[in-house]
VEXBATI-35411 format. One record per residue (C-alpha): residue number from 1; x, y, z; chain; residue in one letter. Coordinates in steps of 0.1 Angstrom, whole numbers. Each point is the difference from the previous one (the first is absolute). Layout:
residues N
[NUM,[X,Y,Z],A,A]
...
end
This chain:
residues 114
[1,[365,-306,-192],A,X]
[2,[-1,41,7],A,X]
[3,[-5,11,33],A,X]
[4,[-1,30,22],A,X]
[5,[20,-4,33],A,X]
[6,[-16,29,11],A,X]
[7,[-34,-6,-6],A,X]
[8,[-24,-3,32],A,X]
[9,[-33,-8,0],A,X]
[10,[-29,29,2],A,X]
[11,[-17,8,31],A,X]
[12,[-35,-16,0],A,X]
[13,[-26,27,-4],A,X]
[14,[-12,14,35],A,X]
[15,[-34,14,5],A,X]
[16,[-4,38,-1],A,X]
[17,[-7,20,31],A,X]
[18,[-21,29,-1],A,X]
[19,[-35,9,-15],A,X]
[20,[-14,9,-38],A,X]
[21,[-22,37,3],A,X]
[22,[-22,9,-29],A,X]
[23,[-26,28,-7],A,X]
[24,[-22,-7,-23],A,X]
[25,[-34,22,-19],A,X]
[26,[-25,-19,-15],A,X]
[27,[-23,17,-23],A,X]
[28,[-40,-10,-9],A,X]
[29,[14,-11,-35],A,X]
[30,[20,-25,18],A,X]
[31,[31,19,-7],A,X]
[32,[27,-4,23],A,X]
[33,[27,29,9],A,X]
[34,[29,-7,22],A,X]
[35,[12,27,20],A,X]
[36,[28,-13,20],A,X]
[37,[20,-30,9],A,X]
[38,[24,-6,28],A,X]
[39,[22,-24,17],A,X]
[40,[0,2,40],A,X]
[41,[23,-16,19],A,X]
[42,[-23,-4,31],A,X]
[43,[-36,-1,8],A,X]
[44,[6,36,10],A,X]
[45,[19,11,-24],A,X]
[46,[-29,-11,-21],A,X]
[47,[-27,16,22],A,X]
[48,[19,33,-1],A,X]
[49,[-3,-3,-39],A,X]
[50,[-40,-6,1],A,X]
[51,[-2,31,20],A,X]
[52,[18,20,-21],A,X]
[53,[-18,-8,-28],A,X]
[54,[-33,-5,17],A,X]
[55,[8,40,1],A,X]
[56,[9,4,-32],A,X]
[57,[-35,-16,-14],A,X]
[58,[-20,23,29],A,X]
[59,[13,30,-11],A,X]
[60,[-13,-6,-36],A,X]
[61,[-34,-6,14],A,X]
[62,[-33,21,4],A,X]
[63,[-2,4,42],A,X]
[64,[-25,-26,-1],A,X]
[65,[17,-27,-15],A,X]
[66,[28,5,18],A,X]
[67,[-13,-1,32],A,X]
[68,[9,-41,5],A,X]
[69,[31,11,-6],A,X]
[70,[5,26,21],A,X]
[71,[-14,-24,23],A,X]
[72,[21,-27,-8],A,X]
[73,[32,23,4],A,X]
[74,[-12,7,43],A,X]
[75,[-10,-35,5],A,X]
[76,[31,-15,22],A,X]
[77,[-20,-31,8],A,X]
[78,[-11,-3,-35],A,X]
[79,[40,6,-13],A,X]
[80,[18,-23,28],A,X]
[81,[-30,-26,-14],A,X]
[82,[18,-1,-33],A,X]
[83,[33,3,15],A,X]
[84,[-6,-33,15],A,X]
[85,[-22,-17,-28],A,X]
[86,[36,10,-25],A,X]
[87,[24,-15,31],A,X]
[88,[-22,-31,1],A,X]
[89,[9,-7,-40],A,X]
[90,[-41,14,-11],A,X]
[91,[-6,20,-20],A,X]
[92,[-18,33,7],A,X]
[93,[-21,26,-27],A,X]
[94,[-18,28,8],A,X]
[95,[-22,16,-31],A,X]
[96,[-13,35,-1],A,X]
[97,[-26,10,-22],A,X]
[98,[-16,34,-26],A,X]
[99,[-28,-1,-21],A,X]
[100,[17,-16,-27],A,X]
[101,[38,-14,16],A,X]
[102,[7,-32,23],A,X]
[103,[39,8,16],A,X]
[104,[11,-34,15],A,X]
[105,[30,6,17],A,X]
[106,[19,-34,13],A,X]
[107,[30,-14,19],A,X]
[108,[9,-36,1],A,X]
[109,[29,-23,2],A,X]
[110,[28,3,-26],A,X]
[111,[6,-41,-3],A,X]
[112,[14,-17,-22],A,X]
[113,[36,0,-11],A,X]
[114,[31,25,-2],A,X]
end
């Protein structure tokens, strides 16, 4: 019988910290364009990232549309909300809206395994 002397056993698997972020256009023909993933490291880390690209998606809007956004972007109550909806393990989303485009930007927790 072979065997390694050195050989230790691997570390169990340990759940991941941190949250998943993804921005996401949906189309009326049920196409879907992904605009942006990220891995955040804290609830707000992850918020940060939403803002960021909640401005990103405003600032390709018509004013109208991008009012909720705008919106959105000044509303602290509204921010520490999902700040404390991603701390307790939830999920949050916010969608935006055009004529013809559903953005749904979301954070949630990472899980799983390393």
């Amino acid at each position: 019988m072979v065997t390694n002397a050195g050989a230790r056993p691997l570390p169990a698997p340990t759940l991941s910290t941190g949250h998943w972020c993804e921005a996401a256009a949906h189309t009326p023909d049920s196409r879907t364009i992904w605009l942006n993933s990220h891995r955040a490291n804290s609830p707000r880390l992850a918020l940060r990232w939403m803002c960021a690209r909640v401005q990103d998606v405003t600032d390709q809007l018509d004013q109208p549309y991008a009012k909720p956004g705008h919106h959105w972007l000044t509303d602290e109550a509204e921010r520490e909300r999902a700040r404390t909806t991603l701390a307790h393990g939830q999920t949050y989303v916010l969608t935006l809206y055009d004529d013809t485009t559903r953005y749904v930007l979301s954070a949630r927790p990472a899980g799983g395994t390393r």
